[in-house]
C-alpha positions as CSV (number, residue, x, y, z in Angstrom):
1,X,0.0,0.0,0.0
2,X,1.6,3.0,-1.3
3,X,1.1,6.5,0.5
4,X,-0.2,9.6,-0.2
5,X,2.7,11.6,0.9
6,X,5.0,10.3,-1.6
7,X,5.6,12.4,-4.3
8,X,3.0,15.2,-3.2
9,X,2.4,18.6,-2.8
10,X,3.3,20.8,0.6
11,X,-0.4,21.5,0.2
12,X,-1.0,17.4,0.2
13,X,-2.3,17.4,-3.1
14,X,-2.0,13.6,-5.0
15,X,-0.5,14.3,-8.4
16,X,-0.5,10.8,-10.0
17,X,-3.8,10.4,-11.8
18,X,-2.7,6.4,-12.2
19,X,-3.6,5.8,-8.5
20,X,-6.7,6.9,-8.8
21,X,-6.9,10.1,-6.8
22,X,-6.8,13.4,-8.6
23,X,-8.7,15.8,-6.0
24,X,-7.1,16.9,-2.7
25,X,-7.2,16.4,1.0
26,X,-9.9,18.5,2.5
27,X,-11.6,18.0,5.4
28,X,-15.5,18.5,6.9
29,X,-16.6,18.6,2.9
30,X,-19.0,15.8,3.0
31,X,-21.8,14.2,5.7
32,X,-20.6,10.9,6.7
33,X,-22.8,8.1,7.9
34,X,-21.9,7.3,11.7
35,X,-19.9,9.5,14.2
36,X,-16.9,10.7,12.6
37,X,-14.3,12.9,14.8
38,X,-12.3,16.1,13.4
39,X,-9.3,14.0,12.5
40,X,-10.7,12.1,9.6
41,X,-10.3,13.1,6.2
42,X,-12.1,12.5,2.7
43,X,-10.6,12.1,-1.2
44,X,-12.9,12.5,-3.5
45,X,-12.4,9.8,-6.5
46,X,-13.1,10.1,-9.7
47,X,-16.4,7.5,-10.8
48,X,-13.6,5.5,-13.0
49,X,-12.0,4.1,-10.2
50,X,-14.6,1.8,-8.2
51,X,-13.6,-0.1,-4.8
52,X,-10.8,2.2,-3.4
53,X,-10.2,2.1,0.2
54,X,-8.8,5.7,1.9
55,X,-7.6,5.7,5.3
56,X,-6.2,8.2,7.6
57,X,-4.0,7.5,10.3
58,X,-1.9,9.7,12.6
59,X,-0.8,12.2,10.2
60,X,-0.3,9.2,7.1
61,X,-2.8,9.0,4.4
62,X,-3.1,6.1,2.3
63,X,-5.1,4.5,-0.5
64,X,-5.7,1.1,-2.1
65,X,-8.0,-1.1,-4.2
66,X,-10.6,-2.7,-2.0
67,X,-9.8,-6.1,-4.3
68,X,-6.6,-6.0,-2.6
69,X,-7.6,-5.4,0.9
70,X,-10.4,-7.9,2.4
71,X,-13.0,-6.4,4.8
72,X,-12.0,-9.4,7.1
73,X,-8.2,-7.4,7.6
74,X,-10.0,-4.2,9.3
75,X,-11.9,-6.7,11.4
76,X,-8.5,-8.0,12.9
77,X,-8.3,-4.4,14.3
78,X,-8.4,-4.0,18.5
79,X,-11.3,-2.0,18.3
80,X,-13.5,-1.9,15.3
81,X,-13.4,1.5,13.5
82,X,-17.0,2.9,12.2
83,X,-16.6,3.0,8.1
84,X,-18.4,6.2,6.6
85,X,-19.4,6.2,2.5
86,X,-19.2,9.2,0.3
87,X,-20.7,8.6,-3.3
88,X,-19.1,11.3,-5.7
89,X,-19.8,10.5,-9.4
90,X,-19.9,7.0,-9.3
91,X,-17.5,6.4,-6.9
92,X,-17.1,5.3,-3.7
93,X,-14.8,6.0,-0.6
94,X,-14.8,4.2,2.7
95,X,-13.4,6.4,5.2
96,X,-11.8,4.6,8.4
97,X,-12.4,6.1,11.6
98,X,-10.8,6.1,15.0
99,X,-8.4,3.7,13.5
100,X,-5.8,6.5,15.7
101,X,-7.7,5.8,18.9
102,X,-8.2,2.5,18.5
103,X,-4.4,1.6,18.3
104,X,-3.9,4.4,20.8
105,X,-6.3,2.9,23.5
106,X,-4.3,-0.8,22.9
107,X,-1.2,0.8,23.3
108,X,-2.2,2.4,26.8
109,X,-4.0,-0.9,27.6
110,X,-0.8,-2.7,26.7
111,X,1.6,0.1,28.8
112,X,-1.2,-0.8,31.7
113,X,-1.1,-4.2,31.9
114,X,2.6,-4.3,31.8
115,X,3.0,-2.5,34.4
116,X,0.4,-4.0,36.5
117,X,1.9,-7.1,36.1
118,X,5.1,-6.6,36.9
119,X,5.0,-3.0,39.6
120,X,2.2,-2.2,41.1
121,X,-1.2,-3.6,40.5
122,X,-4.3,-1.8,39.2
123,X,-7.9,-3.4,40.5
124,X,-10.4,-1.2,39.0
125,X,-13.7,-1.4,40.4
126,X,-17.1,0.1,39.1
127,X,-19.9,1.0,41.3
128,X,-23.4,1.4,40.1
129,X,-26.7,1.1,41.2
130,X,-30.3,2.4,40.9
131,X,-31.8,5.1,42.4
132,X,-32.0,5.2,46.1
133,X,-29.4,2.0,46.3
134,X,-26.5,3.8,48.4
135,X,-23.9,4.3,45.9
136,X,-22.6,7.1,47.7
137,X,-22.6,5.8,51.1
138,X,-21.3,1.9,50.0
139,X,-18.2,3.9,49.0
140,X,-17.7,5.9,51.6
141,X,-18.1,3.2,53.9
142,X,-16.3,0.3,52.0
143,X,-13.1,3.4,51.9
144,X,-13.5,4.3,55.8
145,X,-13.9,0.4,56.8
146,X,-10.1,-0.5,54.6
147,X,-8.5,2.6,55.8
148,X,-9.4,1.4,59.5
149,X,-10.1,-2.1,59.4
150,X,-11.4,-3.7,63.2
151,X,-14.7,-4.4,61.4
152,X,-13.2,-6.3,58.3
153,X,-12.6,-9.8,59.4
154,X,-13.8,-11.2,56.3
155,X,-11.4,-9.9,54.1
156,X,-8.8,-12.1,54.7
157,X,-5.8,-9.8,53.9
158,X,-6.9,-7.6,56.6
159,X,-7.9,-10.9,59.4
160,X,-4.8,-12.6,58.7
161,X,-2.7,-8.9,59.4
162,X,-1.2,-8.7,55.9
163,X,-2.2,-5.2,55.0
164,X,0.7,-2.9,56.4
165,X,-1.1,0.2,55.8
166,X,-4.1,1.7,53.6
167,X,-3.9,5.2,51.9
168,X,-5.4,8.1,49.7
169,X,-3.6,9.1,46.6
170,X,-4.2,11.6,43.4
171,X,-6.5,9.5,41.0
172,X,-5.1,8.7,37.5
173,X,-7.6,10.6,35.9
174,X,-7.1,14.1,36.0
175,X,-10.3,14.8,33.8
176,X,-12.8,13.2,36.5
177,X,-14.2,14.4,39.6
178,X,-13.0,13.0,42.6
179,X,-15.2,11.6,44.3
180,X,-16.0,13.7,47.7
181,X,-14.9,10.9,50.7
182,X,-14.0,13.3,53.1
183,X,-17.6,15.6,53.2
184,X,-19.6,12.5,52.6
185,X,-17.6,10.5,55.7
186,X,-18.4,13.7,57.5
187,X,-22.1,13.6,57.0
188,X,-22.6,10.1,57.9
189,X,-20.3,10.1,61.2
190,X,-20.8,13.5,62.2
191,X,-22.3,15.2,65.6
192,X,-25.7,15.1,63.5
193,X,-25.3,12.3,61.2
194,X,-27.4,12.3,57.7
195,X,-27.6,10.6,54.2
196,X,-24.6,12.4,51.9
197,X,-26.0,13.6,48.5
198,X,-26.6,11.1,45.8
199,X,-24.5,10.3,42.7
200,X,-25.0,12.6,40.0
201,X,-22.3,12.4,37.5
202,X,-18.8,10.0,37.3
203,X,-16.5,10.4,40.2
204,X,-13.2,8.2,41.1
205,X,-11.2,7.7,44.2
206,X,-7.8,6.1,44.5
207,X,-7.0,3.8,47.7
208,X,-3.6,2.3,47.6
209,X,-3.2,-0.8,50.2
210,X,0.2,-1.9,50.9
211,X,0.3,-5.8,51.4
212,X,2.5,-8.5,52.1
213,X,2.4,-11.8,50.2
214,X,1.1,-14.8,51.7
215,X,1.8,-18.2,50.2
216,X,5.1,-20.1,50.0
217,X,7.3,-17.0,49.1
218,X,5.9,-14.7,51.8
219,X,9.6,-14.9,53.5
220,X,11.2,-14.3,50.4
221,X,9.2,-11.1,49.0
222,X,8.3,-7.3,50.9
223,X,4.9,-6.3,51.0
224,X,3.5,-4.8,47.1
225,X,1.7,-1.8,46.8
226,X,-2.0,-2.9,45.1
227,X,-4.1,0.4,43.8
228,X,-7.9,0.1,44.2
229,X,-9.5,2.7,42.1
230,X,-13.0,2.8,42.6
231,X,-15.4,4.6,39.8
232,X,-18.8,5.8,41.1
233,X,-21.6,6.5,38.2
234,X,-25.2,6.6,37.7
235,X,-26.6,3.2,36.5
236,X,-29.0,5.0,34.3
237,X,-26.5,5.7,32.3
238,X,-25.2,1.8,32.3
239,X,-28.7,1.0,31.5
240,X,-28.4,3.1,28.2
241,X,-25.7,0.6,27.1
242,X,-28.6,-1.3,25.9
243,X,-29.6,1.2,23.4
244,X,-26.8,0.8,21.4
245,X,-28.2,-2.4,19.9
246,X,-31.2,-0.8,18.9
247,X,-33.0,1.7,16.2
248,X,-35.3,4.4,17.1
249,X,-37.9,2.6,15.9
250,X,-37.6,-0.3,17.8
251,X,-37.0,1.9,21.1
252,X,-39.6,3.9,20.1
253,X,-42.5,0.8,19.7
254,X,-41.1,-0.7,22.9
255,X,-40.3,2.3,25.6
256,X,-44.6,3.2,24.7
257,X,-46.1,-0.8,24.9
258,X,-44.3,-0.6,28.3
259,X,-45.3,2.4,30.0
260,X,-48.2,2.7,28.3
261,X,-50.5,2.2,31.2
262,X,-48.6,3.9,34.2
263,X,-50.2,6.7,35.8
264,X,-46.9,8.2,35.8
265,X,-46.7,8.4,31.7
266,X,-50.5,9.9,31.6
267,X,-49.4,13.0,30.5
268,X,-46.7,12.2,28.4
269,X,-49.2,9.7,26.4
270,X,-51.9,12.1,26.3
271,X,-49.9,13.7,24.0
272,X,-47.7,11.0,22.3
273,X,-50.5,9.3,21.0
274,X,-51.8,12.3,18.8
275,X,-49.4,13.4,17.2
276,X,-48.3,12.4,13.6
277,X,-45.1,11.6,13.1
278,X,-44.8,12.0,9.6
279,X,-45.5,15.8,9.7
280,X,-42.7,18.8,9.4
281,X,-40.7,18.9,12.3
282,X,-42.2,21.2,14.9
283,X,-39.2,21.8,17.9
284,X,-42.0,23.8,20.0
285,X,-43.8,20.5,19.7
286,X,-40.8,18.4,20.5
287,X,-39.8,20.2,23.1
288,X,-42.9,19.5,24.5
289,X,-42.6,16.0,24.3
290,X,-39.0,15.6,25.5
291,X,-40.2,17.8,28.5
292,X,-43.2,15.4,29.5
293,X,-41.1,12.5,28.8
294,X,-38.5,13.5,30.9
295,X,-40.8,14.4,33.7
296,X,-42.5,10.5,33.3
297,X,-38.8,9.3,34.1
298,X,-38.5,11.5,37.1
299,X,-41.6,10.1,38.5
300,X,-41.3,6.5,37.0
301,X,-38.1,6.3,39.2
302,X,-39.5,7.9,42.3
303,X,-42.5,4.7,42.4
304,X,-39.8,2.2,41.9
305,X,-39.2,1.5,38.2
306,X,-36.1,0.8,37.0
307,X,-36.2,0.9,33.3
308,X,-35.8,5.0,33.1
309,X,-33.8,5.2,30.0
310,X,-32.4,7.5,28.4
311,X,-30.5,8.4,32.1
312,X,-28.8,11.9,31.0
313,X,-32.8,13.0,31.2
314,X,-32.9,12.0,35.0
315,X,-29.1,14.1,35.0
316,X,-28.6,16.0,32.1
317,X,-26.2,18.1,33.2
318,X,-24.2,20.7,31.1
319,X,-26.5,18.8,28.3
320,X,-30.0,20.3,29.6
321,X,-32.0,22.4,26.7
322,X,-29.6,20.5,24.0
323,X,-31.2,18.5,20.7
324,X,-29.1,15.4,21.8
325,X,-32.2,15.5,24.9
326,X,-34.5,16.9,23.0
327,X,-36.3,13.7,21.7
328,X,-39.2,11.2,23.0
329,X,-40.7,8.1,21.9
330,X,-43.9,8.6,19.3
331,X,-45.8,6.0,17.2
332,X,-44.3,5.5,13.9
333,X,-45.2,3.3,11.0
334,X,-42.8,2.8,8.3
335,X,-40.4,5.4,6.7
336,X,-40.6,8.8,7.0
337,X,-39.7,11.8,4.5
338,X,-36.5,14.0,5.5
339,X,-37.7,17.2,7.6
340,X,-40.5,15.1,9.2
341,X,-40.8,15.0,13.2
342,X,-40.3,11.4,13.3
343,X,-36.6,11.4,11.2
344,X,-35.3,14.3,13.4
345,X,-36.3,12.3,16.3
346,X,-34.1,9.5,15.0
347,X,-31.3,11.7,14.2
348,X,-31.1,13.1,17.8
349,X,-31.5,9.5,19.2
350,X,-28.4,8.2,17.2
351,X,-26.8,11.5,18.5
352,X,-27.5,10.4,22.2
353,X,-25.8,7.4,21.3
354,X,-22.8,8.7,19.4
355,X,-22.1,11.8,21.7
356,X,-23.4,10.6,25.0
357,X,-23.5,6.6,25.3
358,X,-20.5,5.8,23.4
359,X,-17.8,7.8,25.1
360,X,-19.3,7.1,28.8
361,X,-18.1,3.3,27.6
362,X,-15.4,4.0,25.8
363,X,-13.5,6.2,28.5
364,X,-14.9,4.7,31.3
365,X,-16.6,1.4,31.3
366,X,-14.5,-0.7,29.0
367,X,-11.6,-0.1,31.6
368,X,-13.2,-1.7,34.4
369,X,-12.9,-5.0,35.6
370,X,-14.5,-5.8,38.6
371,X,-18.1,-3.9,39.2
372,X,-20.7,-4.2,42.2
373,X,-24.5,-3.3,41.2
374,X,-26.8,-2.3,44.2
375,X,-29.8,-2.8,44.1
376,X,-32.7,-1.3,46.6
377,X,-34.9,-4.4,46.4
378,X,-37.0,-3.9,49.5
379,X,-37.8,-0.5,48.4
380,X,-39.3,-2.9,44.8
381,X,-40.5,-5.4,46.4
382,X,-42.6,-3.0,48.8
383,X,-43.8,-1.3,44.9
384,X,-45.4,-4.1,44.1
385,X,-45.1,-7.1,41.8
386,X,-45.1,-4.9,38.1
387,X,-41.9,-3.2,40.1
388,X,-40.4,-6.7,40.9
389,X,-40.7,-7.6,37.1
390,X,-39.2,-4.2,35.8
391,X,-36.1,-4.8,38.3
392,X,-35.4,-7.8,36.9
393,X,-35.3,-7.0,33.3
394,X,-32.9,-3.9,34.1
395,X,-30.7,-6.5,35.9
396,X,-30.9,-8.8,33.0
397,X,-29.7,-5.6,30.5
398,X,-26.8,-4.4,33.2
399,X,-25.5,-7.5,33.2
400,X,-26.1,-7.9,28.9
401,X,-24.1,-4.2,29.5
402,X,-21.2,-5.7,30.6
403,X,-18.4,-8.0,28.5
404,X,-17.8,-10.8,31.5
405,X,-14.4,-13.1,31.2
406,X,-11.1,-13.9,32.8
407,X,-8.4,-11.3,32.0
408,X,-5.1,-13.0,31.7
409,X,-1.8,-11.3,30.9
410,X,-2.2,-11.5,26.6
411,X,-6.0,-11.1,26.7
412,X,-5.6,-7.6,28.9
413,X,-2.5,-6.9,26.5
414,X,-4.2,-7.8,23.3
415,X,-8.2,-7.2,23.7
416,X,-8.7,-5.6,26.1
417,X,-10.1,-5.6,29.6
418,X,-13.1,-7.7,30.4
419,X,-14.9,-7.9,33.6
420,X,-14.0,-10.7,36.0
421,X,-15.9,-10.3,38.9
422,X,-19.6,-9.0,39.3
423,X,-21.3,-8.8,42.8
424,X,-25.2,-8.1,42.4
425,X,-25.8,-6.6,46.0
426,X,-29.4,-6.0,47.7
427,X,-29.2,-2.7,50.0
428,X,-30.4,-1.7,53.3
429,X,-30.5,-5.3,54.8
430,X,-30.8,-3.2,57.9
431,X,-33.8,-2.3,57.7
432,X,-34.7,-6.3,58.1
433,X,-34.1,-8.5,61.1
434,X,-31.0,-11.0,60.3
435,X,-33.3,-13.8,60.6
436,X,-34.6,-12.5,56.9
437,X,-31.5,-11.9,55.4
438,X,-31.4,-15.2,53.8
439,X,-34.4,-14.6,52.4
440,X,-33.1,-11.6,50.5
441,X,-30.3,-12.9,49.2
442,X,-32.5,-15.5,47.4
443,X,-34.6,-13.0,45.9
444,X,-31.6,-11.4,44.3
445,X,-30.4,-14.6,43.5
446,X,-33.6,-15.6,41.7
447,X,-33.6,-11.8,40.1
448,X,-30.3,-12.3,38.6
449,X,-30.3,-15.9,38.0
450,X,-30.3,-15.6,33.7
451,X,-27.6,-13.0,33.9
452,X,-25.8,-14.4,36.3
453,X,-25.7,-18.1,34.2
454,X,-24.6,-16.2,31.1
455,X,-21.6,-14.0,33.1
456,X,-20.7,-17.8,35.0
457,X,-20.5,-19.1,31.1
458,X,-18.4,-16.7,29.6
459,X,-16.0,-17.2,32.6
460,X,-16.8,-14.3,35.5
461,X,-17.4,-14.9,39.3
462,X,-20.3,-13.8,40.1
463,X,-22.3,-13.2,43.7
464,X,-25.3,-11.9,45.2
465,X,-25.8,-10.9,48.6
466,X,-27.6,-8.8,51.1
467,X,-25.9,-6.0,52.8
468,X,-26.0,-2.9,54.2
469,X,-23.2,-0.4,54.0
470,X,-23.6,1.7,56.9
471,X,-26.1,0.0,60.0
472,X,-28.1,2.5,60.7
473,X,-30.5,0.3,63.1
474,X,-30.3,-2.4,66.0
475,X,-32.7,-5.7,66.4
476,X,-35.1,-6.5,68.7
477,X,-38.2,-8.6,69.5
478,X,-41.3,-7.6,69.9
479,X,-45.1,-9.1,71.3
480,X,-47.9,-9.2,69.0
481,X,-51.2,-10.4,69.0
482,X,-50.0,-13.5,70.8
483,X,-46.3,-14.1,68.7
484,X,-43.4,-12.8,69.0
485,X,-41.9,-10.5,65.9
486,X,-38.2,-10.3,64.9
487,X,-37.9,-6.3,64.7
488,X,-35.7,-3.6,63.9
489,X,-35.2,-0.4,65.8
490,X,-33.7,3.0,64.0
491,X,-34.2,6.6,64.3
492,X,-37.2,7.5,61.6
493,X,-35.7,9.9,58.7
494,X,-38.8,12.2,58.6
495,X,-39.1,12.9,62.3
496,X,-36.2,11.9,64.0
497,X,-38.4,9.7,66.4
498,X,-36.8,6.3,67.5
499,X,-39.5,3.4,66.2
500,X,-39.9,-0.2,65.9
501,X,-40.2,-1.7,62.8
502,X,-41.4,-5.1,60.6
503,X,-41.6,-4.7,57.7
504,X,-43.2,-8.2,56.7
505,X,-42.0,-11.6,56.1
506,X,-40.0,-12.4,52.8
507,X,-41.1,-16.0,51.4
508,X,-38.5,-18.6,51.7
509,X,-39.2,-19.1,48.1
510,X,-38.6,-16.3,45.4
511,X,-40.9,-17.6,43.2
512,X,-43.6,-16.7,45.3
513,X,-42.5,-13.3,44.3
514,X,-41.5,-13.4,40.7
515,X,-45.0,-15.5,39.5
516,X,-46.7,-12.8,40.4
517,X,-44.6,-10.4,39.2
518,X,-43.8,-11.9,35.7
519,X,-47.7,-12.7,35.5
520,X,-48.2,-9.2,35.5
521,X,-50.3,-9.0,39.3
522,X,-51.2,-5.6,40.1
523,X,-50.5,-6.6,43.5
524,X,-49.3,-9.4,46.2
525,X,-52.2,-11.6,47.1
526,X,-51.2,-12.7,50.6
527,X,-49.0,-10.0,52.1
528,X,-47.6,-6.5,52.0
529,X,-44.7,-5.2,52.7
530,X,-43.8,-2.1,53.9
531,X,-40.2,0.1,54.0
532,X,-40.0,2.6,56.3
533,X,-36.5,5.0,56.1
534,X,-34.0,5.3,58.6
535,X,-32.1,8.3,59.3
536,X,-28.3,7.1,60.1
537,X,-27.2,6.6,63.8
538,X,-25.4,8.5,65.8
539,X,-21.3,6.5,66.2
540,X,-19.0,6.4,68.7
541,X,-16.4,4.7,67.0
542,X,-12.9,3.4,68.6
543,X,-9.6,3.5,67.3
544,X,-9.3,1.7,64.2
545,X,-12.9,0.5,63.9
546,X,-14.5,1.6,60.2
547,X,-18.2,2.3,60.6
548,X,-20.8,-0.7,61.4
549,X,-22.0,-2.5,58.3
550,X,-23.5,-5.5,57.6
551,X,-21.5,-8.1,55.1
552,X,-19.2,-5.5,53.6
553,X,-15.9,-7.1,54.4
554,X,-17.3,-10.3,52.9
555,X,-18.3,-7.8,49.6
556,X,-15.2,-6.7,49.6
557,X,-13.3,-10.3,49.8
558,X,-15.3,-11.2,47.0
559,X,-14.8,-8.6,44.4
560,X,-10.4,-7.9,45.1
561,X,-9.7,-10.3,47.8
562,X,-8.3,-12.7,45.6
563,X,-6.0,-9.8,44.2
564,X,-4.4,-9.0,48.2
């Protein structure tokens, strides 16, 4: 494959007509199909030369005849890059994109895992979760409980006295937020303890653990420094991973069939169902729609659902007011004419994906390899069955989100990361007597189960359990009507008054849940069950005791204890 640069012009013009190119480099002259970024280039070929393949690649532009080059080489490529087609007279050029990135990325993933391998360790580990799970304070507590480590004794590093010492350093990513540990820790342990904020964009914190060996060379070796760094991010915008696999049209039919008779979406559908797709594009109109829409995902979380997709309309951000939010799901049938509301609705909703979805995975998720998903199941459970149901489909597409596997030493160097370890993790297991924890963990269990099969097949340890990151209540048990009742005691959030609570008894068998639930019940048959919210507890905590949790050492063993 000869290059451009030979023989040409300062002005990178291609003299020789014999290769087929006669017209020069310019760039942004053409609309390409697929996001494109500034650094890719177009030639524009005259229609006698069919089949040639351009490329563009740090600087280097080259050319050659697609008989000579197979499709299948480009698909040997780390990352696959998105091909964009320009028709000029007859001709066609296939323009390679982020063929610079993608090598770029592999060279970093390859300078990584070298250096993980053989200095200091990386374990990367994502945190997500759906609204109201604890995002916030599971990190805050899982940082406070390694950094002082009494109430750890199932992570066996820390039992068996082989972590030396535990420490904050500067995260590697200078572009992302730190995430706040010292106000949140402040909040939850202070004089007048209370809930820290919740998540609202990407954060990252670094914890480096110094720890000596264990095995047969424990003599022989010093202790290794191991870097934890923890990323914290909305799992809205995890569940819009799934969109990437699908049209607008087929989002479109689906997101409407599904909410179609919430009271929540009344509004919205009251006007979704009118209008006519097919007619000019109105953005009065579709504002209108994106507003409504976004305000059916604000209250569709708040009763418990868990399908609120997109997620940057539950946290838009800097994005608020842009086109790339300015869509919403309306009937369709068939094709539409250019200029008509339904084809600018699909162009924004390929935007969301290009602009938004793709580089949230690209800079972020497809570097992590060990992730924990919370999940407030009580607070679906206590919703009601078509809650259940909807909370188990979004654990089915977090789980389709992620690309589960063993990393070892040439798969991290050559394809990439994939994620090893996935812990599915059912909040606030406080707020029920320990006598009903093992009831909880079945349910997630059962919730997870298909996901869970698919991650085990492809290679990835995975767990559920019940926990709860910060106690924020004590047990007790109580007389009533003649029986005694397992309790829990805690100081309620909206008065501050100390109460007794039960909140119901969990079947010993999740199906006694999900039947319901995947039958479509409005509601359970022979019980209810109530959530009531806890205002944290005021601590008195000793020297070198973390704050009280429930299970979070054996969490922790299970996502990086292997790695200690």
């Amino acid at each position: 494959m000869g290059h451009l640069t030979h023989g040409m012009h300062a002005r990178i013009r291609a003299p020789r007509r014999r290769n087929g190119v006669i017209a020069r480099l310019q760039f942004g002259q053409c609309r390409f199909h697929g996001p494109l970024d500034g650094r890719q280039v177009n030639l524009t070929l005259p229609s006698h030369k069919r089949g040639t393949v351009i490329f563009y690649f740090e600087g280097i532009a080259g050319h050659v005849a697609a008989s000579n080059l197979g499709l299948a080489n480009w698909q040997s490529l780390p990352v696959r890059p998105m091909l964009g087609v320009q028709r000029a007279g007859g001709g066609t050029a296939l323009v390679i994109s982020r063929i610079a990135d993608a090598i770029w990325r592999q060279v970093e993933t390859a300078q990584d895992t070298v250096s993980e391998t053989f200095f200091e360790p990386v374990i990367r580990l994502g945190v997500t979760g759906l609204a109201r799970a604890g995002k916030t304070v599971f990190i805050t507590s899982l940082v406070a409980n390694l950094l002082d480590r009494g109430r750890m004794p199932g992570l066996l590093a820390a039992s068996e006295g082989r972590i030396e010492a535990a420490f904050l350093q500067p995260q590697p990513d200078d572009t992302v937020p730190r995430f706040e540990y010292e106000s949140h820790l402040s909040a939850m342990t202070g004089q007048h303890p209370h809930w820290p904020d919740s998540t609202r964009t990407i954060s990252e914190l670094r914890l480096s653990l110094k720890v000596r060996p264990n095995g047969l060379l424990a003599g022989l070796q010093g202790p290794r420094t191991i870097h934890l760094d923890i990323v914290d991010y909305p799992g809205e915008w995890l569940l819009d991973l799934a969109l990437m696999d699908r049209s607008y049209e087929e989002w479109s039919k689906a997101t409407l069939e599904r909410i179609k008779d919430r009271d929540s979406a009344h509004d919205f559908m009251g006007l979704a169902r009118d209008v006519d797709a097919t007619r000019a594009h109105d953005e009065p109109l579709a504002q209108d729609l994106a507003g409504r829409f976004a305000r059916y995902l604000t209250q569709a979380r708040a009763q418990g659902f868990s399908d609120c997709t997109p997620g940057r309309f539950l946290l838009p951000g800097d994005l608020a007011g842009s086109p790339v939010l300015t869509f919403a799901p309306v009937p369709t049938t068939g094709s539409s004419k250019r200029g008509s509301l339904h084809r600018e609705m699909a162009r924004r909703f390929e935007a969301y994906k290009n602009q938004v979805v793709q580089p949230f995975f690209r800079d972020h998720f497809s570097r992590i390899d060990r992730q924990v998903v919370l999940v407030d199941a009580l607070g679906a459970i206590h919703q009601g069955p078509r809650a259940v149901e909807d909370l188990r489909g979004a654990m089915g597409d977090i789980l389709g989100a992620f690309r589960p596997g063993q990393n070892g030493f040439l798969s991290s160097l050559l394809g990439g990361k994939k994620v090893e370890k996935i812990l599915f993790a059912a909040t606030k297991a406080d707020h029920l007597h320990h006598s009903q924890h093992p009831q909880l963990s079945a349910i997630m269990q059962a919730l997870t189960r298909d996901a869970r099969d698919r991650a085990q097949y492809a290679g990835a340890g995975t767990q559920a359990m019940a926990i709860a990151a910060l106690r924020a209540t004590t047990e007790a048990s109580m007389a009533h009507e003649g029986e005694m009742l397992d309790v829990v005691r805690g100081r309620l959030l909206e008065t501050g008054k100390e109460a007794a609570f039960y909140p119901g008894a969990l079947p010993d068998d999740p199906s006694h849940l999900l039947n319901p639930a995947r039958q479509g019940a409005d509601k359970w048959l022979d019980q209810d069950y109530q959530v009531m919210r806890f205002a944290p507890a005021p601590l008195n905590l000793k020297p070198g005791d973390g704050p009280p949790h429930i299970r979070l050492d054996k969490a922790a063993e299970f996502f990086f204890g292997d790695r200690l």
